[in-house]
C-alpha positions in Angstrom: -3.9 -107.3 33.3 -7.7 -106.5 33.5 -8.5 -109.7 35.2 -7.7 -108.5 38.9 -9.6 -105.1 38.5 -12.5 -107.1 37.1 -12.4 -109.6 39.9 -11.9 -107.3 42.7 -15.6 -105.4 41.0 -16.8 -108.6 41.2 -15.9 -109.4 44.8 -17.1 -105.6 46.0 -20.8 -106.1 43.8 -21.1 -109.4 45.3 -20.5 -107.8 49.2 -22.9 -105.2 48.2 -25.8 -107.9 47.3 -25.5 -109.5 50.6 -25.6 -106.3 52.4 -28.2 -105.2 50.7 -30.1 -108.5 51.0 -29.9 -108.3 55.3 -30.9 -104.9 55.2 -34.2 -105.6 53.6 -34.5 -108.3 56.1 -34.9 -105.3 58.3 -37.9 -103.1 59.3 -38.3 -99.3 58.4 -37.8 -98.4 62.0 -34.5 -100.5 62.0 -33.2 -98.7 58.7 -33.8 -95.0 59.8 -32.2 -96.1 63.4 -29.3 -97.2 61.2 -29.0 -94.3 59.3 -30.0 -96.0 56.0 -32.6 -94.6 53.7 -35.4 -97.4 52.7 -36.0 -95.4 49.7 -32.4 -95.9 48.1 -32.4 -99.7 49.3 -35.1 -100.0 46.9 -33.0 -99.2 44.3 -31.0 -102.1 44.8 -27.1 -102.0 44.3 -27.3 -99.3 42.5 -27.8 -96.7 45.1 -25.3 -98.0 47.4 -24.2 -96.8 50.1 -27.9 -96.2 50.7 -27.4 -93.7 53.0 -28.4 -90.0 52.8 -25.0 -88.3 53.2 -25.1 -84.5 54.3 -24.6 -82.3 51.4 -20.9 -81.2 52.3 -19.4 -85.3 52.7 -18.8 -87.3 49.4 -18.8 -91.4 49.4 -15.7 -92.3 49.0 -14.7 -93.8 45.5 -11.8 -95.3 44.2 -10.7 -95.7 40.6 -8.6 -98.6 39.3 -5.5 -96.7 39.7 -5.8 -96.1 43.7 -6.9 -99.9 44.3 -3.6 -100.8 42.6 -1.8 -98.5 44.7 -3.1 -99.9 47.8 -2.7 -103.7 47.0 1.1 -102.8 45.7 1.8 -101.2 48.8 0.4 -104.0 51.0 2.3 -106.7 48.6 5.7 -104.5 48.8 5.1 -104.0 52.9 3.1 -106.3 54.8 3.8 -105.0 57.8 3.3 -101.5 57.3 -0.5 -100.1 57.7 -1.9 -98.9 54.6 -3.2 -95.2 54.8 -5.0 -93.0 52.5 -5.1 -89.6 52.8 -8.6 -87.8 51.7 -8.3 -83.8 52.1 -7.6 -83.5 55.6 -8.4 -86.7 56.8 -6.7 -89.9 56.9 -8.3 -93.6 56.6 -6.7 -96.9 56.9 -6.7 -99.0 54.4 
């Protein structure tokens, strides 16, 4: 079933558009204060998360297998918060 994958990308492209389009609403200043880099937000989508991440932290991707993951667990346990853990760190899903 490739359609839910496919729509999710969809979904997350489209978020990243608007983001991207409200953060060239913004000036330089604004963007470094932020902690955005003007430079990568003129690469458009592409270079998202347009920030320039110290050398040692990674952006944090997810295949196709861990979204499924997630969204069974939430669909098997409502109630239960969704955690993944990342090395030594854990972030709620």
């Amino acid at each position: 079933m490739k359609f839910i994958p496919t729509l999710t990308t969809v979904f997350e492209n489209l978020g990243k558009r608007k983001t991207l389009d409200q953060l060239r609403s913004m000036t330089e200043r604004q963007l470094i204060d932020c902690g955005y880099s003007p430079e990568l937000l003129s690469e458009g989508v592409k270079a998202w998360p347009w920030r320039e991440l110290p050398e040692n932290i990674a952006p944090l991707n997810f295949d196709q297998s861990s979204r499924r993951t997630i969204v069974s667990n939430m669909t098997e346990h409502p109630d239960t918060p969704t955690s993944i853990k990342i090395g030594e760190q854990q972030h709620a899903a």
